[in-house]
C-alpha positions as CSV (number, residue, x, y, z in Angstrom):
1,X,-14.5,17.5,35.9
2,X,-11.3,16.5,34.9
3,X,-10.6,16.5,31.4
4,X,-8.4,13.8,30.9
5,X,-10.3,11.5,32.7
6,X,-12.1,8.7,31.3
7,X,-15.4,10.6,31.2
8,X,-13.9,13.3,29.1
9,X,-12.0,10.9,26.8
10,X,-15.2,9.6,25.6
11,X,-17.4,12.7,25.7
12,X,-14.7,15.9,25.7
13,X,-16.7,18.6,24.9
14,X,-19.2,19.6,27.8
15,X,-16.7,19.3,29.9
16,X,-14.6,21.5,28.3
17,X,-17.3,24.4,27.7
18,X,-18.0,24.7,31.3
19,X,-14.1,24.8,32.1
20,X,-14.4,28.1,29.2
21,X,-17.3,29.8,31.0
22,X,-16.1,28.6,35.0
23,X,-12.4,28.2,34.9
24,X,-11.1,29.0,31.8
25,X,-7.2,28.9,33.3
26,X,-7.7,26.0,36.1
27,X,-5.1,24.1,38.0
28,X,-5.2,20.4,37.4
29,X,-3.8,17.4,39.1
30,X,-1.5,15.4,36.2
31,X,0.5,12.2,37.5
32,X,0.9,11.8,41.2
33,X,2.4,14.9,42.8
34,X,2.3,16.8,39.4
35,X,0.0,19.2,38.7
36,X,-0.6,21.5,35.7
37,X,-2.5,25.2,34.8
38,X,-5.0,24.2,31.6
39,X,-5.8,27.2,29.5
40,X,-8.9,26.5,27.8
41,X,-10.4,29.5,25.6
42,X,-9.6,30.6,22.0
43,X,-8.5,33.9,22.6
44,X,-6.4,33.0,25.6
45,X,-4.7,29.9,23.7
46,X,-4.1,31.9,20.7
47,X,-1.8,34.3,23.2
48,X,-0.3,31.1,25.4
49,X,0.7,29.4,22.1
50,X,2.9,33.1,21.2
51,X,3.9,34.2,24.5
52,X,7.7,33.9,25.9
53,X,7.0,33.9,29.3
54,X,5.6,30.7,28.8
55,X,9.5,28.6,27.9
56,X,9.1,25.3,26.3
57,X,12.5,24.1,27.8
58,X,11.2,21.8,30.1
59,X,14.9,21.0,31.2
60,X,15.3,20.1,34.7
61,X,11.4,20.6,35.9
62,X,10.1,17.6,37.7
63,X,7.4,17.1,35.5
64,X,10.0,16.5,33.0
65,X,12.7,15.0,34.7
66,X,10.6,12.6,36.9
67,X,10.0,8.8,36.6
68,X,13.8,7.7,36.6
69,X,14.7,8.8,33.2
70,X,18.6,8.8,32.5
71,X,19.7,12.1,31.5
72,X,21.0,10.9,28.6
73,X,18.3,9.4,27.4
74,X,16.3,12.5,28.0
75,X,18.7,14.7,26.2
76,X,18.3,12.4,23.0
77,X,14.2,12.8,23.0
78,X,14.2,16.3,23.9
79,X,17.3,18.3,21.9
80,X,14.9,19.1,19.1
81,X,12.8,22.7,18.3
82,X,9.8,22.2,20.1
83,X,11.7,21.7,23.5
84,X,13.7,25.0,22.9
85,X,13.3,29.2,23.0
86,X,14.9,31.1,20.9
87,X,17.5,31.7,19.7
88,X,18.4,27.5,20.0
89,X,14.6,27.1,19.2
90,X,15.2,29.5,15.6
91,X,18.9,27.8,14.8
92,X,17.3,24.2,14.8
93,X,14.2,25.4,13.1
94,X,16.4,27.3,10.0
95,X,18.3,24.6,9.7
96,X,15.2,21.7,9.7
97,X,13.4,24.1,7.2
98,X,16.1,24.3,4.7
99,X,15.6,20.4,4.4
100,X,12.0,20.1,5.1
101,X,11.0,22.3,2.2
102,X,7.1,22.9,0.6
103,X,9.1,21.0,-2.9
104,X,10.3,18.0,-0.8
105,X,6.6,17.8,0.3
106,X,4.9,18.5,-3.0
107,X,7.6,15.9,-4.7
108,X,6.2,13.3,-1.9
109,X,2.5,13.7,-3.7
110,X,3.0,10.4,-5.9
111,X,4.7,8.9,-3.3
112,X,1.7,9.3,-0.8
113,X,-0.7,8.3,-3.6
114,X,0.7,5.2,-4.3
115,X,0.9,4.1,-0.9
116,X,-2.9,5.3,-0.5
117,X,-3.4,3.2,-3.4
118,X,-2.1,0.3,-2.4
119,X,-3.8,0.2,0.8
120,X,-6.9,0.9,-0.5
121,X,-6.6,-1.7,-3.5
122,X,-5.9,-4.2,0.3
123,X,-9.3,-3.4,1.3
124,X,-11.0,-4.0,-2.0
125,X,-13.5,-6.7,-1.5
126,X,-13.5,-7.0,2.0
127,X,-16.8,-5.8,4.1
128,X,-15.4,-5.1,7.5
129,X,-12.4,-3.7,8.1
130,X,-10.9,-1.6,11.1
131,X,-9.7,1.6,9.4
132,X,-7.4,2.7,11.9
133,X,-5.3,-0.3,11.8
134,X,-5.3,-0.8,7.9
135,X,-5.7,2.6,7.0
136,X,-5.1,5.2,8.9
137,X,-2.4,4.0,10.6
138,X,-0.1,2.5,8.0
139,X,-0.6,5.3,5.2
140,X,1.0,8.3,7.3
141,X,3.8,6.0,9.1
142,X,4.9,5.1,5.2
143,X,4.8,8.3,4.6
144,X,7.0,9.4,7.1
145,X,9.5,6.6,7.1
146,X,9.6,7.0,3.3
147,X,10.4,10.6,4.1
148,X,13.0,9.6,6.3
149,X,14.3,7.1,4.5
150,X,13.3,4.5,7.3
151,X,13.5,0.5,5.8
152,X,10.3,-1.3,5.3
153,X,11.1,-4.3,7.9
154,X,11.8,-1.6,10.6
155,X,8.7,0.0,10.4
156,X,6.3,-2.2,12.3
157,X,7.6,-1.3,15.9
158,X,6.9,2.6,15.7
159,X,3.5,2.1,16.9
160,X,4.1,0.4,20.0
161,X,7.0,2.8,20.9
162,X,5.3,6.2,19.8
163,X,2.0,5.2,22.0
164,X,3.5,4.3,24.5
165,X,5.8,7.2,24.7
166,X,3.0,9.7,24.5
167,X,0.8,8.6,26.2
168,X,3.3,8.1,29.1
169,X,2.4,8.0,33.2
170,X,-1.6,8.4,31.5
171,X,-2.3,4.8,30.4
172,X,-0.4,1.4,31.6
173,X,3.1,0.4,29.8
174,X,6.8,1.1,29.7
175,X,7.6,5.0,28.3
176,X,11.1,4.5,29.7
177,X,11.5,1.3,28.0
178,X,10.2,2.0,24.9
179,X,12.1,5.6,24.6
180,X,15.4,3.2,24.9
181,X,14.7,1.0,22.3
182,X,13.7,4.0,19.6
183,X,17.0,5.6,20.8
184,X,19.1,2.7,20.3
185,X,17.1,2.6,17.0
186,X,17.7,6.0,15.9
187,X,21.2,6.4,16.7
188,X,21.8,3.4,14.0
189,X,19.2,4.8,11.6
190,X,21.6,7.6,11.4
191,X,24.7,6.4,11.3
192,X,23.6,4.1,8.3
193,X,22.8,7.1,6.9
194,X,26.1,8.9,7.4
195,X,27.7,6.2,6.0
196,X,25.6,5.6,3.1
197,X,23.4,8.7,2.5
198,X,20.5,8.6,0.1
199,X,17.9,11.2,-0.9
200,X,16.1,11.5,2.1
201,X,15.5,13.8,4.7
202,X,17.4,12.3,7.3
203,X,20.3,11.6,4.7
204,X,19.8,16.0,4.2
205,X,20.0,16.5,8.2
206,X,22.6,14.2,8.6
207,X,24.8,16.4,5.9
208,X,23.3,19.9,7.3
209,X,24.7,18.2,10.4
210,X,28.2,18.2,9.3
211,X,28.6,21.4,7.2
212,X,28.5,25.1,8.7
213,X,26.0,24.8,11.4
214,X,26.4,21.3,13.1
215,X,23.7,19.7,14.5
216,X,24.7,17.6,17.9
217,X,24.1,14.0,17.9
218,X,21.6,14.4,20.4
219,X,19.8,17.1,18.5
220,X,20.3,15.2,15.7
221,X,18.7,12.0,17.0
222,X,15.5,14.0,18.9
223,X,15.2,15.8,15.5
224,X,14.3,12.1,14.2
225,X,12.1,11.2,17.4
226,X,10.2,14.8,17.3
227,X,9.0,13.7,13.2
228,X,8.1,10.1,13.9
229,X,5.7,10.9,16.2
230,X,4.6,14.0,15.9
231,X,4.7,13.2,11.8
232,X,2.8,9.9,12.4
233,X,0.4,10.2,15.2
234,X,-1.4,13.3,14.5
235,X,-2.2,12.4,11.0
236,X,-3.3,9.1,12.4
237,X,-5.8,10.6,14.4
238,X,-6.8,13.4,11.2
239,X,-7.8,10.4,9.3
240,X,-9.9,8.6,12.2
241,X,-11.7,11.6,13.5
242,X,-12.8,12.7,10.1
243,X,-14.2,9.6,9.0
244,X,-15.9,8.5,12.4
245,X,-16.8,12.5,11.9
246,X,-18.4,11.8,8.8
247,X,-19.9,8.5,9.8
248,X,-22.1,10.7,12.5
249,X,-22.8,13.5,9.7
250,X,-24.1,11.3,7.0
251,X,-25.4,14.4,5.1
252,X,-22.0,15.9,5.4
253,X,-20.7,12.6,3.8
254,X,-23.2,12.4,0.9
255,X,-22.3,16.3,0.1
256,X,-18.4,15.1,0.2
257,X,-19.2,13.3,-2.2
258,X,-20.7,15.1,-4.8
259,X,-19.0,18.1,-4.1
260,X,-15.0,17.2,-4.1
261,X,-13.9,20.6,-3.9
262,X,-15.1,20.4,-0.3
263,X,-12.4,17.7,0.7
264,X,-9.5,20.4,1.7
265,X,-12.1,22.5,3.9
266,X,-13.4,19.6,5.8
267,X,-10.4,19.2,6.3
268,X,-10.0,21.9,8.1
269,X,-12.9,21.6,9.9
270,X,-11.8,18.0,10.8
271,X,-8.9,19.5,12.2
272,X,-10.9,22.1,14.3
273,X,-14.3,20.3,15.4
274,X,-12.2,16.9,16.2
275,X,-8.8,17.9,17.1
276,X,-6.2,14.8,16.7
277,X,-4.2,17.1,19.4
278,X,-6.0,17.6,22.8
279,X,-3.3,20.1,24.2
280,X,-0.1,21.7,23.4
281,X,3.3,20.6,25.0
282,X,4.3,21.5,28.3
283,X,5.3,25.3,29.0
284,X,7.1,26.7,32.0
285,X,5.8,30.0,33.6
286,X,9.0,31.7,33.7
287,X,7.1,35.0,35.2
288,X,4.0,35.3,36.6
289,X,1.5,35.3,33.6
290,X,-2.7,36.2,33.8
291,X,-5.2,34.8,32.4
292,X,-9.0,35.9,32.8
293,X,-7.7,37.6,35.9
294,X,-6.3,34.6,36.9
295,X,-2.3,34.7,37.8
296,X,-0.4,31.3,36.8
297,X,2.1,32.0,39.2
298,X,5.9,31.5,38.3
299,X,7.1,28.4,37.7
300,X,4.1,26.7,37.1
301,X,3.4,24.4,34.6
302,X,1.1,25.5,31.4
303,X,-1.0,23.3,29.1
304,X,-2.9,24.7,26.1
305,X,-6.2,23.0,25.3
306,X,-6.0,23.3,21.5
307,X,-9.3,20.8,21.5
308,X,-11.1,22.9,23.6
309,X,-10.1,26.5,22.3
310,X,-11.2,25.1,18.6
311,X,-15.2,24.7,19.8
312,X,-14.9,28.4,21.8
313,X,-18.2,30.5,20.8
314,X,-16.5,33.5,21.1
315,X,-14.3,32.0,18.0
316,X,-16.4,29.9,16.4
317,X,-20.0,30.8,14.7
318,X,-21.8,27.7,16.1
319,X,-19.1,25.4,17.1
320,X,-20.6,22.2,17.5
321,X,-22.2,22.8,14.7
322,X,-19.6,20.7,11.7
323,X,-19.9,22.9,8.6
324,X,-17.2,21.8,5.7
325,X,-17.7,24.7,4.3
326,X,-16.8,26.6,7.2
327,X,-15.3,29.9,6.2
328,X,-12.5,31.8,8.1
329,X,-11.8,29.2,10.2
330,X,-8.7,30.0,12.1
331,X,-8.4,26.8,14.5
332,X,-5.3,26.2,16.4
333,X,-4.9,22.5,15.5
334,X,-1.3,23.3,14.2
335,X,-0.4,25.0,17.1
336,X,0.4,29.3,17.0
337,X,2.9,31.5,16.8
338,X,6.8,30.2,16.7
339,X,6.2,26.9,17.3
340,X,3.4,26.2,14.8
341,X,3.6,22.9,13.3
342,X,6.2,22.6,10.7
343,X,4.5,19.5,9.0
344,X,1.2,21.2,8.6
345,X,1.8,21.2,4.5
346,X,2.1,17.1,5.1
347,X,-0.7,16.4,6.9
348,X,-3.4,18.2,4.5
349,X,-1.8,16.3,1.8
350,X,-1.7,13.4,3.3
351,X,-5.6,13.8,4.1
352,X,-6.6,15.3,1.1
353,X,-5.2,12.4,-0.5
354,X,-7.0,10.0,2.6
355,X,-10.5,11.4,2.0
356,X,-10.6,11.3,-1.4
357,X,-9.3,7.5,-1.8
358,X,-12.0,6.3,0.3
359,X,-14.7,8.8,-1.3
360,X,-13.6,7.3,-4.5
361,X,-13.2,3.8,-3.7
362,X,-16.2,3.0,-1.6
363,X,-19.2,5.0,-1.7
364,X,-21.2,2.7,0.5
365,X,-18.8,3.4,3.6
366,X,-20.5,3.2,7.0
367,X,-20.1,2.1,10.5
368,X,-20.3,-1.3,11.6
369,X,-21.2,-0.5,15.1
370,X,-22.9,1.8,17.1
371,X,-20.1,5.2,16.9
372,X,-20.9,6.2,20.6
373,X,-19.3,2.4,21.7
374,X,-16.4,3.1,19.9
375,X,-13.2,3.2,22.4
376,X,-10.8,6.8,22.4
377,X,-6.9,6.6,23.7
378,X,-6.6,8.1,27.2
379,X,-3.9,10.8,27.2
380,X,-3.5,13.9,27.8
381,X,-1.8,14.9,24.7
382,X,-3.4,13.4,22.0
383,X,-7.3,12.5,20.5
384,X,-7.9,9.4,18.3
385,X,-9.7,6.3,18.1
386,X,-8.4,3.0,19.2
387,X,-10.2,0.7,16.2
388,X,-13.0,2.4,13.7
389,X,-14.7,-0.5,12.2
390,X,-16.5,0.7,9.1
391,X,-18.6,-1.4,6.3
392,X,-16.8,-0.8,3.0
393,X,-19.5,-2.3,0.6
């Protein structure tokens, strides 16, 4: 009953309701010699997500530190907010905020239109088409390297790195190797940009960097790793799981349709019934900590099952039921608390903007093979497809 294992990669759910009513905090093996404590109801989440016994510095814990990573290389990926407490964790946030603002993401609106657009106006006239690979994919990692002000021939090898990166000792590949060549990457990316700034984000960092507050280099640079993937992947996986979530609730589809102003609920509901995030980064017990009388003992490592707190009963009026009109529906997708999800705003306008497109463009949409033989991404981090091959006409 593990539930990263291939069973529950395919088929999550049942697997995680009987961890909720039999071991709702339950120690699990991870990679060899590594284990972890996964917290798996709403209520308990919800509190995980908020509480500072549970550090996110990772620094020095084997689980972290293993696998022959150079410390250098370490301290580039994981300088950035969501690998800090306070007050470090509330001096990098302030100072990302004041850049990353709700007007820089509302100004991005035409920007992430006409890259929908284009795409879409790609697929016009074709019948088969995988939509993760020429939809879902490219239009948030445009996005984001637009954001960033990444160039357009660079922006081809963030897939291979990102995967590989998350999904780490999980799945075959290179993490180390691919974590070097985005560092070497990054490091150039921004001093191109100290040298000749522009309007974008990075260009802003780069300049909050050297006024007042400085940024470090290394914070700096895992600043930059923490939004390309986090920015890219989730919304990646927001896009897939809604539309193979659609394809399996074809009355849910047909009221999309003629009802738009359900678009930015379902996407909520996307975001709760078919989380693109299985579990939260790691946290460090730095106290003993209970959980449904169950003590995670000091030191240990904690994971939160967002995916599985998001279909809790005791949360969730009917949770595997998919309602787009769900109302009051408080998942934890983004994450809780201090570390919730700073790029939240950008995802929901990046799918708003996703669903509609292909609402709009093709109303025929459906799948061109059986859903249930469609292939999910091991990993214990994240939840997507691998390919969603969908009949556009």
């Amino acid at each position: 009953m593990h539930p990263f294992g291939p069973e529950a990669t395919s088929a999550p759910h049942p697997i995680y309701a009987r961890l909720r009513e039999e071991a709702p905090a339950h120690e699990i093996p991870l990679a060899e010699n590594f284990t972890a404590w996964l917290i798996t109801r709403y209520d308990d989440a919800r509190r995980a997500l908020n509480d500072p016994r549970l550090s996110k510095n990772m620094a020095g814990n084997p689980i972290r530190s293993g696998g022959g990573w150079p410390d250098e290389l370490r301290a580039a990926m994981d300088s950035h907010m969501l690998s800090n407490d306070p007050p470090e964790h509330t001096r990098l946030r302030r100072l990302v905020s004041s850049v990353f603002t709700a007007r820089r993401i509302a100004d991005l609106r035409p920007d992430v239109q006409r890259i929908s657009d284009e795409l879409l106006d790609g697929l016009a006239g074709r019948d088969e088409v995988d939509l993760i690979g020429e939809y879902a994919f490219p239009l948030p990692l445009q996005v984001i390297c637009e954001l960033l002000g990444v160039p357009m021939d660079d922006r081809d090898s963030f897939r291979e790195w990102s995967n590989t990166i998350i999904a780490g000792a999980l799945v075959q590949g290179d993490p180390l190797a691919a974590a070097t060549a985005m560092n070497a990457y990054v490091r150039s990316l921004v001093e191109r940009k100290r040298a000749e700034p522009d309007n974008a984000l990075l260009s802003a960092l780069v300049t909050a960097a050297d006024e007042g507050d400085r940024l470090t280099e290394n914070e700096l640079t895992s600043l930059v790793f923490l939004l390309l993937i986090a920015g890219h992947e989730t919304t990646v996986n927001l896009i897939g799981n809604g539309v193979f979530v659609l394809l399996n609730h074809p009355e849910q589809l047909a009221r999309l349709r003629a009802d738009r102003k359900l678009v930015s609920p379902a996407i909520e509901e996307f975001l709760r019934y078919e989380s693109p995030v299985k579990t939260a980064t790691f946290r460090l017990a730095t106290e003993p900590v209970e959980f449904d009388g169950v003590t995670v003992p000091a030191g240990a490592v904690v994971m939160v099952s967002l995916l599985s707190a998001n279909h809790d009963p005791q949360a969730f009026a009917d949770p595997e039921r998919f309602d787009p009109a769900r109302s009051d529906n408080q998942h934890l997708a983004f994450g809780h608390g201090i570390h919730y999800c700073l790029g939240a705003p950008l995802a929901r306008l990046e799918g708003e903007i996703a669903f509609n497109g292909l609402l709009d463009r093709f109303p025929k949409l459906r799948a061109a093979q059986p859903l249930d033989e469609l292939i999910w991404r091991p990993g214990a981090l994240l939840r997507g497809l691998d390919r969603l091959p969908v009949m556009l006409n």
